[in-house]
BANU-697527 format. One record per residue: x, y, z of N, C-alpha, C in turn; residue in one letter. Coordinates in pm, whole numbers, plus 50000, padded with zeros to 5 digits. Example, Ala and Ser with C-alpha at 12.3 -4.5 7.8 and 13.67 -1.06 7.14 Angstrom:
<sites>
513194943150780512304955050780513204967050780A;512854977550708513674989450714512905000350787S;
</sites>
This chain:
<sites>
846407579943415847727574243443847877572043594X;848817562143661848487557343748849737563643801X;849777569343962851047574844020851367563944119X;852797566244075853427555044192854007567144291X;855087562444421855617569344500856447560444567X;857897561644516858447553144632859527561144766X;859307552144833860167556644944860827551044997X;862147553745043863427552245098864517558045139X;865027556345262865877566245279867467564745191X;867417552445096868717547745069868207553844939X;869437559044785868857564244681869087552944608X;870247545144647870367533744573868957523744523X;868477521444662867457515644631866207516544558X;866127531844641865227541744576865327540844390X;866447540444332866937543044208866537530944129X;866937518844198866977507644137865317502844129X;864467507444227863147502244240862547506644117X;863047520444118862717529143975862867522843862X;864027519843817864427514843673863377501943665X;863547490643768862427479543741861057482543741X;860407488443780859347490343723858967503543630X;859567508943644859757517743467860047506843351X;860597496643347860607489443248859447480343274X;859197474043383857467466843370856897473643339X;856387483143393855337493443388855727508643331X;856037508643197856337516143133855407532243145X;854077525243166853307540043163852967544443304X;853627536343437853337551543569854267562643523X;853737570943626853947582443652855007579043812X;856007581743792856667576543989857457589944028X;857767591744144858097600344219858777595044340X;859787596944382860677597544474860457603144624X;860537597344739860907605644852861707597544969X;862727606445020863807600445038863677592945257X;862267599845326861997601645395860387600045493X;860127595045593858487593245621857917607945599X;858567621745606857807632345645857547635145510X;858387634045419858717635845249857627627845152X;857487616245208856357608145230855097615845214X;854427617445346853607624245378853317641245261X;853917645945218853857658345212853887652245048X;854357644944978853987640544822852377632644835X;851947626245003850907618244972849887631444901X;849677640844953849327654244902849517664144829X;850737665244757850747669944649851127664344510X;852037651344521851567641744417850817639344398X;849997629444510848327624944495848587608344453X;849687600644478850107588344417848767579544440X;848527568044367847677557844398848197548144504X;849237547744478850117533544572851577537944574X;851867538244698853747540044773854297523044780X;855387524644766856077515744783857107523344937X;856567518445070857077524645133858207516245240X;859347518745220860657513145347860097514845474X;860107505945572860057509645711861057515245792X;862367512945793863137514745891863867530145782X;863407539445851863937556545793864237562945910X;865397569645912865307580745997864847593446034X;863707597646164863067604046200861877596246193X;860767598846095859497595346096859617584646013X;860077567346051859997558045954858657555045917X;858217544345834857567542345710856177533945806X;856417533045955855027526046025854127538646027X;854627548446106854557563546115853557567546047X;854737572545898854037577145736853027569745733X;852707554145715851807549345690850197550745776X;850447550945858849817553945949849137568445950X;849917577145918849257593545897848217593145792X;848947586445616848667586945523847217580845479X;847077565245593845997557245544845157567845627X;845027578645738843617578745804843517591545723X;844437601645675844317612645562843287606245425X;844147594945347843777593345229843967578045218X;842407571945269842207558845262842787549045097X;842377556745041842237551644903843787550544842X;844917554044915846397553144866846197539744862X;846837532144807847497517244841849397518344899X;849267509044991850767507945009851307496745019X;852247492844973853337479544985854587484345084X;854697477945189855797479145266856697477545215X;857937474445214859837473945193860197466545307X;860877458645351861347454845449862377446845443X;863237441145512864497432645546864277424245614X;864567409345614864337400745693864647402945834X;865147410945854865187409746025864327421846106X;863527425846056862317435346022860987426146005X;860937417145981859647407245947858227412746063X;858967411246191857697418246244857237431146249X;857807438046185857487455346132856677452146024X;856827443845941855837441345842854267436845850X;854447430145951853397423445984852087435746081X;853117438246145852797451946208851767462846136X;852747459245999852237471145855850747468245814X;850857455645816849697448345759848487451445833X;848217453845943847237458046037846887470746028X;847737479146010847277491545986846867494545825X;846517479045730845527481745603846597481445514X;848027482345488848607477845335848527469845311X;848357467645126848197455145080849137444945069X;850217446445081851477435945078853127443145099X;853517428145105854887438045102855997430645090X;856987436245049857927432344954859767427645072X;860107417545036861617412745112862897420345052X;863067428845115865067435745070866437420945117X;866597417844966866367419644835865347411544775X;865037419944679863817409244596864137410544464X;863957398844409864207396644242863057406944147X;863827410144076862767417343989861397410843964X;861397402343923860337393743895859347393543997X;859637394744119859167396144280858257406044286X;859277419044212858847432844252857327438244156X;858077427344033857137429543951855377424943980X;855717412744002854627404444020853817409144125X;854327410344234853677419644402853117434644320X;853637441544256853257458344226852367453644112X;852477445144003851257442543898849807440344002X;849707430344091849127428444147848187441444195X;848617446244291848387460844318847567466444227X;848797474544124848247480144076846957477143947X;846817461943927845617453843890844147459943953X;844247457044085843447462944190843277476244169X;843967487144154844127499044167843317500644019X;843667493943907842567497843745841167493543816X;841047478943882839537475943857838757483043926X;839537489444043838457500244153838407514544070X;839337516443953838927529643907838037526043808X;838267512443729836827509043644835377513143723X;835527504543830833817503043914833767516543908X;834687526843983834517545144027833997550743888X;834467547643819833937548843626832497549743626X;832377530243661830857531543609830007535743693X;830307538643830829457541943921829127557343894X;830327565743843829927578543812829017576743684X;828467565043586827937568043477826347566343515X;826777556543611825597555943665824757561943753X;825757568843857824817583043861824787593143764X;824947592443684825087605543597823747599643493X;823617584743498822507581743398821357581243509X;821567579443672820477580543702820047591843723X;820857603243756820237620043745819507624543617X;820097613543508818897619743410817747612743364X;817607605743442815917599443451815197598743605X;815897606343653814747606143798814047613943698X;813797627643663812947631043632811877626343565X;812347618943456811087605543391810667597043479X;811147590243616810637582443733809987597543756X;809737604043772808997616543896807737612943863X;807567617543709806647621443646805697609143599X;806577596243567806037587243568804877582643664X;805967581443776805147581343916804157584343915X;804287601343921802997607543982801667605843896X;802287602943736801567596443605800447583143696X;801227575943725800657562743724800237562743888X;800737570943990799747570844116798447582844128X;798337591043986797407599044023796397595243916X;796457585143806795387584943718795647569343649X;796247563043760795837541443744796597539543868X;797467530243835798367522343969799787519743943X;800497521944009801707515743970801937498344083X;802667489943980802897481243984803777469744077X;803117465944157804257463144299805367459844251X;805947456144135807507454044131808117468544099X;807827476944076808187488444041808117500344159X;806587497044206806157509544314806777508044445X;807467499844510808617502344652809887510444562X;810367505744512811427504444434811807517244385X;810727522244284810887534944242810587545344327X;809877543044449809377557444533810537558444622X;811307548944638812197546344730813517556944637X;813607552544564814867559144423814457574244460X;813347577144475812737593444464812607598344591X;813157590144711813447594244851812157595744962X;811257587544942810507586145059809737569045044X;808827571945100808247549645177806787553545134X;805987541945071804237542545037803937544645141X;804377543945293803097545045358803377560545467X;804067570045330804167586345369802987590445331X;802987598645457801007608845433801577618345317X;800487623345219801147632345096799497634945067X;799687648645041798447653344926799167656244808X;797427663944755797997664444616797677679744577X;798087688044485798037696544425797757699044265X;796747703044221796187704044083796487718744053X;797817722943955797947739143927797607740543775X;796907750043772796317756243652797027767143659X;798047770643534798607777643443798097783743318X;798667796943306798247804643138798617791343023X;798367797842977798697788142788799937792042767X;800797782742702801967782942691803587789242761X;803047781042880803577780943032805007769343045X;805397769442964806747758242962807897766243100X;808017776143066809107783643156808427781943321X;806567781643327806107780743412805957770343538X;806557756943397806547743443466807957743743523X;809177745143463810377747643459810637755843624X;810007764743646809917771843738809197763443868X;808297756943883807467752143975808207739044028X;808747732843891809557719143919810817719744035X;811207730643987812377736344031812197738844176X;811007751944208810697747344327810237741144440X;809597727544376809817719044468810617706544522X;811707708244381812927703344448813607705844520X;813747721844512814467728144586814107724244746X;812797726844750812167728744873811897714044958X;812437700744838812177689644932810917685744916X;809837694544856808027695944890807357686944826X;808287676244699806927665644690807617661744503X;806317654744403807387651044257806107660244193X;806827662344110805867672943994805547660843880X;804287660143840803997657643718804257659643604X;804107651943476803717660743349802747671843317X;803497685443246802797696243191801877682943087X;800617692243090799877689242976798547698742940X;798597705642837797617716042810798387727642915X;797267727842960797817743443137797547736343279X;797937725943297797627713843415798847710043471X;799107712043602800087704443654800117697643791X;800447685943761799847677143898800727676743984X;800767678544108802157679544239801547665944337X;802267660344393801967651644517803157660544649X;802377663844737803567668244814803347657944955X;804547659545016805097650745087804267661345255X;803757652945324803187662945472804537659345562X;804057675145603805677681945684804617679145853X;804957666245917803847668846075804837680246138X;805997684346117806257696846202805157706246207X;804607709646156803107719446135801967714946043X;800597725546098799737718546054799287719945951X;799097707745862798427709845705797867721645662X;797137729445709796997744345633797757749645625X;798817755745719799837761145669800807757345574X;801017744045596801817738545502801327738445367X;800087733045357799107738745176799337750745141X;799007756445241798747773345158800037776845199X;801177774545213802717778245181802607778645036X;802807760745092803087756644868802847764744797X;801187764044838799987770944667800937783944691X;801047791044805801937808744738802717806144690X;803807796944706804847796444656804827795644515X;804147783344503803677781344352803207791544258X;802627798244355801937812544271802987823344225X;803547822444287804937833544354805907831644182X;805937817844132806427821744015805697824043902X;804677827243922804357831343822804367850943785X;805007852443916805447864143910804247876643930X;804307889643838802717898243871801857897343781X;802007881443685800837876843612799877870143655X;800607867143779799547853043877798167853843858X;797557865143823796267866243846795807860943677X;796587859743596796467858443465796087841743427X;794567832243471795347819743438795717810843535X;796077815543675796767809043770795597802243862X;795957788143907794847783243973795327774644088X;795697772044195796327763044280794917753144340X;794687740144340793517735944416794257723544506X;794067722544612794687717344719793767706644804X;793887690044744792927678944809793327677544965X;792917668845034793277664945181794207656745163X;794817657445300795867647445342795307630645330X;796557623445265796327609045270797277600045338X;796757591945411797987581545506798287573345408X;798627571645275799687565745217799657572045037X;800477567644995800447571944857799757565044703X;799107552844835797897544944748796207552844734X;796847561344841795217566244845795667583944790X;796347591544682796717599944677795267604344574X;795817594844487794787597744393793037604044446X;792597600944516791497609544600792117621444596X;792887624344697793527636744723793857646244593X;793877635544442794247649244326792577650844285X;791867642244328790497642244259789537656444350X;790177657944439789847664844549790287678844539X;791477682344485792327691844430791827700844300X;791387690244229790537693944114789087699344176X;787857695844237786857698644310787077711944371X;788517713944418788707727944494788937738544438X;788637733644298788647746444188787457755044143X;787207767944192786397772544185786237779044026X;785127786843985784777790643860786317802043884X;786967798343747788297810643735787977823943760X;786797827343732786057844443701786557848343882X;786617840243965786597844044103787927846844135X;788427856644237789477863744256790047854344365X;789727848144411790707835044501791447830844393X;793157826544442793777819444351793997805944390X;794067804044534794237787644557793017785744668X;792857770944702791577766044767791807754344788X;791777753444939792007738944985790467731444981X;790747718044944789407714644940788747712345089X;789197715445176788497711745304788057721445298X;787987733345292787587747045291786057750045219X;785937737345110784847738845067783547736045194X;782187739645179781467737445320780797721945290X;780587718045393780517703245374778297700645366X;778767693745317777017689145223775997690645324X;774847692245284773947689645379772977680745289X;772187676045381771277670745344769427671845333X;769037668045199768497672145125766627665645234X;766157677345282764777677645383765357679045467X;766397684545537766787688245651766717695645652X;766347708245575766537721845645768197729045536X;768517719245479769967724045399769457724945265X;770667730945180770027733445012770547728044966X;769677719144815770217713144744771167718544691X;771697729444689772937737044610774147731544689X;774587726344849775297724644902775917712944811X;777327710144838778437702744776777937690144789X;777827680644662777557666644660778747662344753X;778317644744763779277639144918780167630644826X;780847621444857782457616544812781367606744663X;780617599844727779727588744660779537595144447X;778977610044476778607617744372780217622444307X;780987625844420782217630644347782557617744251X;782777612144284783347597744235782447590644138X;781467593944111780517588144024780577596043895X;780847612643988781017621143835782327620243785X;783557620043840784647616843757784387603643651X;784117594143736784197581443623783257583443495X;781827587243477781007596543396782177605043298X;783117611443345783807623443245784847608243182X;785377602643295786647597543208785967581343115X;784717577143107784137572643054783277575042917X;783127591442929782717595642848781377596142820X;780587594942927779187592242945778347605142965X;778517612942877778577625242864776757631942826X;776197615642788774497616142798773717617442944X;774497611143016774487605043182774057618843265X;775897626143211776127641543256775147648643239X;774527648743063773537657343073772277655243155X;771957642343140770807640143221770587648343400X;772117640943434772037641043588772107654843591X;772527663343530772597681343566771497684643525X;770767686643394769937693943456768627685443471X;768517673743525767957671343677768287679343810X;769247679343801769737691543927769247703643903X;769057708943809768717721943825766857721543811X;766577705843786764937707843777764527710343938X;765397701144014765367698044165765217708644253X;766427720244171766797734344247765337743244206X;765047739844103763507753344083762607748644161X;762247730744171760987727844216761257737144388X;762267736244422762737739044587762857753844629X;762757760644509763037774444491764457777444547X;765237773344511766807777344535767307787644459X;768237793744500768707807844423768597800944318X;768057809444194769047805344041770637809144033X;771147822444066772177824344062773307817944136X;773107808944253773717799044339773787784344239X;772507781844184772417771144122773437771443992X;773457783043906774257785243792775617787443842X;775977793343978777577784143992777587773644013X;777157765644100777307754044134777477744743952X;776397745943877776967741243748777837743543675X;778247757643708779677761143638780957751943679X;780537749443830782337745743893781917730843809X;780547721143821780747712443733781137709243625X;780897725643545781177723143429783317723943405X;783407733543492784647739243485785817725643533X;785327717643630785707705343696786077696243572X;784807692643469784817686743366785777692043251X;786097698843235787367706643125788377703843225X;788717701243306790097701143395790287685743344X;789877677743428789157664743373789817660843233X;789457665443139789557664743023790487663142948X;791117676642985792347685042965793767675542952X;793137663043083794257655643122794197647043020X;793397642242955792827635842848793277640942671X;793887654142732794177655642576793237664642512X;791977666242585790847673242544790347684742559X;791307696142441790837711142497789527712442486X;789287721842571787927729042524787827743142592X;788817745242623788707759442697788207762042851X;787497772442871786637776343003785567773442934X;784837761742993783127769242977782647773843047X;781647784943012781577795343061780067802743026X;779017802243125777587807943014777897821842984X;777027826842873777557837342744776817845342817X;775837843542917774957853942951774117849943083X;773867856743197772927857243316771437850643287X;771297837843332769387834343259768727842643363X;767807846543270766327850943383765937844943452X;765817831143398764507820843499765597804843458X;764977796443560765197784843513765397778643401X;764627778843323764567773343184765887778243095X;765657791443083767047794642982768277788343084X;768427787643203769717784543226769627769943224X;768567764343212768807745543163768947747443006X;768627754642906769017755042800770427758242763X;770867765542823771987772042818772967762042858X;773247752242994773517744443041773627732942944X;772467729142861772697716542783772947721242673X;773067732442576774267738342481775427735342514X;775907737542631777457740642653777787727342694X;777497716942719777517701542751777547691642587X;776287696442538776487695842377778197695642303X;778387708142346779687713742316780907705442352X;780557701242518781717692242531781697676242505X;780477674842428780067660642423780727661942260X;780647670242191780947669742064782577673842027X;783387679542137784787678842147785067668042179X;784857661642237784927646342329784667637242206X;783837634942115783787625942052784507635741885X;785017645841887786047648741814787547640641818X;787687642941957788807641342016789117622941970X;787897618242016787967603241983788367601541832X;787487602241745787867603841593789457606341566X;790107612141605791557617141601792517605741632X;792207596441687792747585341750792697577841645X;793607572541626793797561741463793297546641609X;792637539241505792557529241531793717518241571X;794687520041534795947510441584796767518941636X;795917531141724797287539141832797917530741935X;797057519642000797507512342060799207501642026X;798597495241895799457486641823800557494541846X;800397504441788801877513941778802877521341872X;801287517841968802517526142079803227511642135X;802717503542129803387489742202804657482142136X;804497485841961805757486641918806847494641909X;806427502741932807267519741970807687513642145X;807157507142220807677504942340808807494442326X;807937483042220808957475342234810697477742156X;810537488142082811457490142006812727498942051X;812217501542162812787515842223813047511842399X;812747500642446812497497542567813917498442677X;814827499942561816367495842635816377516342613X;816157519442615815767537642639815167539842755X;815627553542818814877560842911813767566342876X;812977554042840811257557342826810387565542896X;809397570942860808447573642941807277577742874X;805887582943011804507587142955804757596742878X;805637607942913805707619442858806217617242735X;807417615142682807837610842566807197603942460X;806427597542550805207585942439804267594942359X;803787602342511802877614942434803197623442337X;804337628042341805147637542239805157634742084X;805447618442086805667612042001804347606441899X;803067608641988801997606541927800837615841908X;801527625241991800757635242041799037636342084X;799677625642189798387626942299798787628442473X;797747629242530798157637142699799167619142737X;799777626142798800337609942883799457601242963X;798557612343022797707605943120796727597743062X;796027602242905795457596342839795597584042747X;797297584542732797967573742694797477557842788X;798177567042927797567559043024796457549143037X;795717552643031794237550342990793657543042915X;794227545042743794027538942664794707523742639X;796247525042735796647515842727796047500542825X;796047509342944795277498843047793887491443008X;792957499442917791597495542933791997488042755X;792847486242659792987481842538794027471642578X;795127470842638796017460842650795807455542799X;794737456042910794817450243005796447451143144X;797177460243097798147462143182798987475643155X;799157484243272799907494343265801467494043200X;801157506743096802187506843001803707506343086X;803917505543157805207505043243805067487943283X;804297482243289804207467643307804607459443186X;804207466443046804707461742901806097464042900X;806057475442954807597483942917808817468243005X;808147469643131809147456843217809437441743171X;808027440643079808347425443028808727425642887X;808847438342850810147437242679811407434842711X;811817445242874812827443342881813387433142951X;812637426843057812957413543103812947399542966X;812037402642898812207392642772813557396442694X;814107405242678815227406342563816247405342701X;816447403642797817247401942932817247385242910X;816627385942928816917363842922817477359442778X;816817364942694817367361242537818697364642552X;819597376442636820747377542640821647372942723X;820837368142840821587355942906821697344342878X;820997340742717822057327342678823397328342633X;823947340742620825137344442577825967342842713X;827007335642739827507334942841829167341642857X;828907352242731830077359542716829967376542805X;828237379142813827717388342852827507386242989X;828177397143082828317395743192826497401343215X;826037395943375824897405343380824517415943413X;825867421343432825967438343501825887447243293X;826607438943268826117445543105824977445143061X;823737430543065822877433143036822177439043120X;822097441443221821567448643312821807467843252X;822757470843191822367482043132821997481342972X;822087473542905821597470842776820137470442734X;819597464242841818207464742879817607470942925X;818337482642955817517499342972817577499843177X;818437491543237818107495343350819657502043382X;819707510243498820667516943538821197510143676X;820427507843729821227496843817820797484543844X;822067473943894822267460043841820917454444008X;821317463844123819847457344229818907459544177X;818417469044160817167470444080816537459343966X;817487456943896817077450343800816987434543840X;817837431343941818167421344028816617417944080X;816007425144155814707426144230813977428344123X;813647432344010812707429843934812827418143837X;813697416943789813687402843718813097391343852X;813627390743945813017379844050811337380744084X;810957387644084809727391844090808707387043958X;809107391043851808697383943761809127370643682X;810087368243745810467352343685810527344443784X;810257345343973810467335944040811967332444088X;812957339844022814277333044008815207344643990X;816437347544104817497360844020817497358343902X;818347364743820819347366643675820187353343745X;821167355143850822037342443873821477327843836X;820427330843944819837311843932819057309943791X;818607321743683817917315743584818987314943503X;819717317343487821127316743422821367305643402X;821727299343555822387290143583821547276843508X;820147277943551819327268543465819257270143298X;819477280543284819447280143110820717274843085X;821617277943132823027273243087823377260743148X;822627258843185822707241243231824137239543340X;823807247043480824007248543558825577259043615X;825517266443483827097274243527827097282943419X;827487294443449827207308943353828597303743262X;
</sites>
């Protein structure tokens, strides 16, 4: 309900202003004050929307009041009162921001027409205040699906230049912020665990959390140059550790890639994160990957056991997420034929294959693909049993891996793309998709890019830009409506992505479909 407030020092007038718009405007709420100070002291405990305020009062007249009231509480509206021989008090009024104002005497019809006005103004700014609160209230509940999305599609494909300024910007920082990444390994059935970690790095400002999946959780954090990257890593990782309370040692794994000068190049940095994961059996809980010792090379005087260089890292991920899992076996134990001919520890050599192996279940994991720790059952004597042993437990993950495949219906694709399209005007996402089909998001990912040729958030944009034009032949539908009908929450946003993919705002394609006028 809308509060009026009028003022005057006369009651007559005061009285009569009353009755006419109590009969226009049957449903304010109005209130009386007979005075500028009286004025003032209802602008605050009435709380009116709009005064109808007299200028000429004794003590504090109505330039005064007005004047206190607009720099207190911008958002009052006021209509002056005045008498023709007062005209330049009015005008006066007008400068200091009221919206109009009214001649003593004025015909009802006058009073009416000037205060409808008004208070016209006064509904449509509480409409917009409406939807603007719905709209933050609908965008607080999908940043979190943008977080995760995000970090979905910048740590395991790409996100999409109409989307990627746009959305990193929504989530409060610029692509070309330095950020690493963080890979946390959690116990089994760690929901309260994610809940907990998410939490603190919102709190802390420190970066977007990923989707849980299996005991995996991917962080991008944001670099603090007030201090230097180690400290700032190994904050996090305690922190991170810190909720897991005095189980930490139970399960808990923090691995910490290098710093990257933009958030195109992060993805290294989680691939790197993962690498800094040592065999679990070891009592370190987090590990920056710079920390690992850097390679040497092979007739120099260094051991082949030292850390392969970026070339090998990168050759063996694509191998796991390819599934080339014959490749794997080959190239390992070749490695370990390499390490006997050279006489290298065996027991150096059998970690070094573990963290490969252990690397590869992380890997996986993201994929949807348990398989546990692998882990050899027993110490080899000599070379041989530990290349046997080695290509058992590879066996193992070659035959989960092509389990895992089998499980996949042949038209998971089809379905998830009708499930997108069906649902697209929804706060979609990887995570939800997964739920719904029950596979990793990240793997969703994956399947979608390399089967439909474009990231599932790129399908997701052209269902809803296609059912967006089909609804701008309706020229009854404003485009701030379809602009939320079509699953977006705000009308720039959607503004800048429809142009992007059609060449043309919503206005100007409008205008051409409708043959030149909405």
């Amino acid at each position: 309900m809308i509060k009026l407030l009028i003022v005057d020092d006369e009651q007559v007038g005061r009285e009569g202003l009353e009755a006419i718009l109590r009969k226009g405007f049957p449903d304010l709420m109005i209130e009386q004050a007979k005075n500028g100070k009286m004025a003032v002291e209802l602008a605050e405990s009435f709380g009116p929307d709009l005064i109808l305020m007299d200028i000429k009062m004794p003590g504090m007249d109505g330039l005064e009041a007005t004047e206190i009231i607009g720099d207190k509480y911008p958002d009052i509206k006021i209509v002056m009162v005045t008498a023709y021989d007062t005209f330049d008090y009015a005008r006066r009024a007008l400068k200091l921001g009221v919206k109009d104002y009214l001649l003593k005497p004025s015909k009802a019809t006058e009073i009416k027409k000037t205060v409808g006005r008004v208070l016209e103004q006064i509904q449509e700014e509480n409409r917009e205040r409406e939807h603007s609160r719905l709209r933050e209230n609908a965008l607080e509940r999908v940043m979190p699906v943008i977080e995760t999305d995000i970090v979905t599609q910048l740590l395991f494909d790409h996100v999409h230049e109409v989307h990627s300024d746009e959305l990193v910007s929504w989530l409060g920082a610029d692509t070309g912020s330095e950020t690493f990444a963080l890979s946390v390994l959690v116990p089994e059935n760690s929901e309260g665990a994610y809940g907990s970690i998410r939490d603190l790095v919102r709190r802390e400002g420190a970066g977007w959390v990923g989707a849980l999946y299996g005991r995996q959780i991917p962080i991008i954090a944001f670099r603090d140059g007030s201090r230097s990257f180690r400290a700032q890593a190994s904050e996090l990782a305690k922190m991170v550790l810190e909720t897991g309370g005095r189980h930490v040692r139970d399960g808990w794994f923090v691995g910490v890639g290098s710093v990257c000068e933009s958030l195109s190049q992060v993805r290294q940095s989680y691939r790197e994160a993962l690498l800094a994961t040592p065999d679990p059996t070891q009592p370190v809980r987090y590990r920056l990957y710079v920390d690992k010792p850097e390679p040497g090379a092979v007739g120099t005087g260094e051991s082949l056991l030292d850390l392969p260089d970026k070339r090998w890292e990168q050759h063996f991920f694509e191998q796991i997420r390819v599934g080339d899992w014959d490749g794997i076996r080959t190239e390992t134990l070749d490695f370990l034929r390499r390490c006997e001919s050279e006489g290298a520890d065996r027991l150096h050599a059998q970690q070094r294959v573990s963290e490969r192996l252990w690397v590869s279940s992380r890997v996986l994991a993201e994929m949807g693909v348990e398989i546990g720790t692998p882990t050899f059952s027993f110490q080899a004597q000599d070379y041989r049993q530990l290349r046997a042993e080695t290509g058992a437990i590879l066996d193992r993950i070659k035959q989960a891996y092509a389990e895992h495949l089998e499980r996949i219906k042949p038209d998971t694709v089809r379905r998830i793309k009708q499930y997108i399209a069906e649902h697209s005007h929804e706060d979609i996402s990887l995570e939800g998709i997964g739920e719904k089909f029950e596979l990793s998001p990240f793997y969703i990912s994956k399947l979608f890019k390399e089967q439909v040729g474009v990231n599932y958030i790129d399908f997701l944009t052209e269902c809803r830009i296609d059912k967006a034009k089909k609804l701008m032949s309706d020229p009854a539908r404003s485009l701030k409506e379809i602009t939320f009908e079509v699953g977006y929450h705000d009308p720039n946003y959607f503004s800048k992505v429809f142009k992007k993919m059609c060449d043309l705002s919503p206005t100007e394609y409008r205008k051409a479909l409708l043959g030149g006028g909405e």
